[in-house]
C-alpha positions in Angstrom: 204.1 147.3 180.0 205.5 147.0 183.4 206.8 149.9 186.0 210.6 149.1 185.1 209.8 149.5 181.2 208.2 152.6 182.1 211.3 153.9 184.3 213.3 153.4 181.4 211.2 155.1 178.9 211.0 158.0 180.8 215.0 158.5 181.4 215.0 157.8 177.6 213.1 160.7 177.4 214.5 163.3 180.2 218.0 162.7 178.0 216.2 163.7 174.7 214.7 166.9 176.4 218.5 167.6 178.1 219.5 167.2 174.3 217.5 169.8 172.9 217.8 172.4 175.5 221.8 172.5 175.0 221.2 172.5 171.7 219.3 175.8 172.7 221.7 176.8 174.5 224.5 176.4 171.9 222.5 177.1 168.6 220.1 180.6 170.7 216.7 178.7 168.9 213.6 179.3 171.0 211.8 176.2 169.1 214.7 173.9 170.3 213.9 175.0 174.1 210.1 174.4 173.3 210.9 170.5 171.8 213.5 170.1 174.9 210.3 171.2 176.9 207.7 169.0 175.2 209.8 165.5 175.3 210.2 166.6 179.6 206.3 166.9 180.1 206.4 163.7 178.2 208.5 162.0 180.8 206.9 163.4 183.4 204.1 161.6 182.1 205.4 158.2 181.7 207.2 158.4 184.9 203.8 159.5 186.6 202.5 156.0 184.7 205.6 154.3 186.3 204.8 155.6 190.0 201.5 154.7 190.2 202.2 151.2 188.5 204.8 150.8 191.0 202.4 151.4 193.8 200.2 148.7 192.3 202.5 146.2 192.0 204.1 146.5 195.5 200.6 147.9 197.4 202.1 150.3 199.2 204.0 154.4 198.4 206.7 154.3 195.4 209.6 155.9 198.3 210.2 153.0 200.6 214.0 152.5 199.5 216.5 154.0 197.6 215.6 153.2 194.5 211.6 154.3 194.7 212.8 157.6 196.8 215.6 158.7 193.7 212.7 157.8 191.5 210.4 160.2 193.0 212.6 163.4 193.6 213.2 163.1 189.7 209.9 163.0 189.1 209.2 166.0 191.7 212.1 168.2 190.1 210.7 167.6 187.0 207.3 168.7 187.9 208.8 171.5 190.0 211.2 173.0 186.8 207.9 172.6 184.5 205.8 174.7 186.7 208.6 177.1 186.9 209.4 177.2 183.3 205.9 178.0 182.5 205.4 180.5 184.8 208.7 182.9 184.8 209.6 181.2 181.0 213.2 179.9 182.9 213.7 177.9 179.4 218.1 178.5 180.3 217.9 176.8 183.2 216.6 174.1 181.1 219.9 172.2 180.4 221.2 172.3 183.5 218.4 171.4 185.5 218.0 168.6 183.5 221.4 167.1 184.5 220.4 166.8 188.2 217.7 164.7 186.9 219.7 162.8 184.8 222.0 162.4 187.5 219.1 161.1 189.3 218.0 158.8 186.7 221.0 157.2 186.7 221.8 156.8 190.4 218.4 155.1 190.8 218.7 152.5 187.7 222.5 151.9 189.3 222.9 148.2 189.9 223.8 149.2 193.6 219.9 150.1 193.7 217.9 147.3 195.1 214.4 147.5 192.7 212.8 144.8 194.6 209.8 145.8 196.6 209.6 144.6 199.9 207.2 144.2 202.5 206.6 147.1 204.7 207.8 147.0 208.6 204.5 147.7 210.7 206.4 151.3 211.6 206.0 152.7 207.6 202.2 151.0 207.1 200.7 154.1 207.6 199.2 156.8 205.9 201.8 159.5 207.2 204.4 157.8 205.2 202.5 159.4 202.0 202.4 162.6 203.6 205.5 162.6 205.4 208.1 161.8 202.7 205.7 162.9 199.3 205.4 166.6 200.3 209.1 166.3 202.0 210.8 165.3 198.3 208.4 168.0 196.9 209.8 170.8 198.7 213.3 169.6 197.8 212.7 169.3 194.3 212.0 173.5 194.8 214.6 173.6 196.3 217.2 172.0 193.5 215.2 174.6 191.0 216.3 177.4 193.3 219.5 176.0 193.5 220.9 175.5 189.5 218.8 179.4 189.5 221.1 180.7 192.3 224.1 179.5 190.3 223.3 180.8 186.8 222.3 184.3 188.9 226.1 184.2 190.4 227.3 184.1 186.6 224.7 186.4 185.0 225.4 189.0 187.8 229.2 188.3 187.5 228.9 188.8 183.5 226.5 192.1 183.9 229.1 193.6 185.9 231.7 193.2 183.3 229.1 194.8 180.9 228.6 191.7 179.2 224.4 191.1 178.7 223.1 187.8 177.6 220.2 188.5 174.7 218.2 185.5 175.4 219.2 185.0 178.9 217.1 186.4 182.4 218.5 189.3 183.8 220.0 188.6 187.1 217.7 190.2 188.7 214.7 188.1 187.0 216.5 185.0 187.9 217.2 186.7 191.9 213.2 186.5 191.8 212.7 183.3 190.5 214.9 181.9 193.5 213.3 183.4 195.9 210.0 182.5 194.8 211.2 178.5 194.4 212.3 179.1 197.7 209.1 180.3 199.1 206.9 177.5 197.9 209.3 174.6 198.9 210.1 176.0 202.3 206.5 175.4 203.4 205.9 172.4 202.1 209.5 171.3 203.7 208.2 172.7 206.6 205.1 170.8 206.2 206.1 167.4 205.2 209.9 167.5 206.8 208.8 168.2 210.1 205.4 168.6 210.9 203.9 165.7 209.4 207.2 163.5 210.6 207.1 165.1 213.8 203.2 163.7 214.0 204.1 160.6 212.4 207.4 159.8 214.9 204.9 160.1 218.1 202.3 157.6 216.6 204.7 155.1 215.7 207.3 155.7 218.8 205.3 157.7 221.0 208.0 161.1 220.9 207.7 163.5 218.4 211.6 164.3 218.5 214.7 161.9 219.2 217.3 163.7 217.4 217.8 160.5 214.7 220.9 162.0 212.3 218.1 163.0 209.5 216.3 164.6 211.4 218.8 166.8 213.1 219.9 167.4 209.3 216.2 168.1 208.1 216.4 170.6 211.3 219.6 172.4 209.7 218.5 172.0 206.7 215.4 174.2 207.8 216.9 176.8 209.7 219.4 177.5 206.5 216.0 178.5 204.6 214.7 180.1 207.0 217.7 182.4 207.4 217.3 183.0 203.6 213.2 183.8 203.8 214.3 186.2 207.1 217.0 188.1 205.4 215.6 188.6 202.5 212.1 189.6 204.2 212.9 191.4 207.5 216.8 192.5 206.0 216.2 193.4 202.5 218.9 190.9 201.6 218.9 190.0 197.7 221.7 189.0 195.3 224.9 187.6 196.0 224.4 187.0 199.5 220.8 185.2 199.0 222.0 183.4 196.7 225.0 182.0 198.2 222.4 181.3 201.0 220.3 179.1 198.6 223.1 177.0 197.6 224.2 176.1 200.9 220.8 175.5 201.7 220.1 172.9 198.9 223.8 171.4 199.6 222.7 170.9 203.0 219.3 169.4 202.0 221.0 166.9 199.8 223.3 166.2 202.8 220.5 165.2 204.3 219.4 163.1 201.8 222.2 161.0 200.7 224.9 161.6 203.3 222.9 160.3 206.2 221.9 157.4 204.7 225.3 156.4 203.8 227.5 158.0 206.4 225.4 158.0 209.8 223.2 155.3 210.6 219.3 156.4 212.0 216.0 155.2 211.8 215.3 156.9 208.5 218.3 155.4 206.3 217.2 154.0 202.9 218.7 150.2 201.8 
């Protein structure tokens, strides 16, 4: 079985779980949620086979280009919704969250994709590029779980103030917690992989640790929108509405930085 059988196995999969949590959604059956839950750790397990194969087969990370990176932030989100499904039991967020990862799925086995591995330039054989873009992608994938939370808090607050409570949903204030905790796990390791490690890794392979390249100036605004969450929320007592709207924009930006400078601004970090 090779990595690309394996890639497709596991999207097989991620749209079996998205099944069964609508069918949660729409039918208010905890055993549905459980199944929709079950057939994602199975993916995540496949697609874990599918990563490491691919780094077999091409001898070096599974993120050099597009494909590999779109590859491995579906696999992170995964990992980062089961984690938070089985710790706060976030089983509504289940449907939706899956789309992104769908969505993700399907970007990555897009024709426009290149799949090809190809040799590295002598600028990404180094060890850094594991720890650099891994724990970077990781901290996004937080991230995109704080943000589809955010959202559904926006309605849930929104539907509580018309007196209108959801039996099996989180309470908007349950799911104003679960944000901020996403948030305060992938901020450090954003902080960690986005700009320390590539801050290290930029002076060993071009001797500055800074040259304002477009994604890193985005990583850097990307940052400071968290960081004015994690403040306000800390220092001001911020929570709710405003937080929230301060976690989307933060994931919006994130993704910006992601996709939109690869495409729309050229840099020394744009994917082919």
């Amino acid at each position: 079985m090779n990595e690309s059988v394996l890639f497709l196995t596991t999207f097989f999969l991620y749209i079996i779980s998205t099944f069964f949590y609508f069918a949660f959604i729409l039918a208010k059956k905890d055993n549905l949620a459980r199944i929709g839950f079950k057939f994602a750790l199975a993916g995540l397990f496949t697609h874990t086979m599918a990563l490491f194969l691919r780094t077999f087969e091409s001898g070096h990370a599974p993120f050099t280009n597009m494909y590999e990176s779109l590859s491995f932030l579906a696999w992170g989100s995964i990992l980062a919704y089961i984690l938070i499904e089985r710790k706060y039991n976030s089983r509504n967020a289940g449907p939706y969250f899956m789309l992104i990862v769908i969505a993700l799925m399907a970007l990555a086995s897009s024709p426009l994709m290149p799949k090809e591995a190809m040799p590295l330039i002598p600028a990404l054989q180094s060890y850094w590029l594991w720890l650099h873009v891994s724990v970077t992608l990781i901290g996004e994938a937080f991230f995109a779980v704080a943000f589809i939370i955010s959202i559904m808090y926006l309605v849930a607050d929104t539907r509580e103030r018309q007196g209108k409570i959801e039996k099996l949903g989180l309470s908007s204030d349950k799911l104003d917690f679960i944000s901020y905790k996403c948030i305060a796990v992938g901020f450090p390791l954003f902080t960690l992989g986005g700009l320390i490690f590539g801050m290290i890794w930029a002076y060993k392979a071009w001797g500055r640790y800074w040259s304002w390249d477009p994604k890193e100036t985005w990583s850097l605004i990307t940052w400071f929108v968290f960081a004015i969450y994690l403040h306000t929320r800390i220092v001001m007592g911020w929570k709710g509405r405003r937080s929230a709207f301060i976690a989307i924009i933060g994931f919006l930006a994130a993704l910006f930085t992601y996709f939109g400078v690869n495409y729309l601004l050229a840099g020394l970090h744009s994917y082919t």
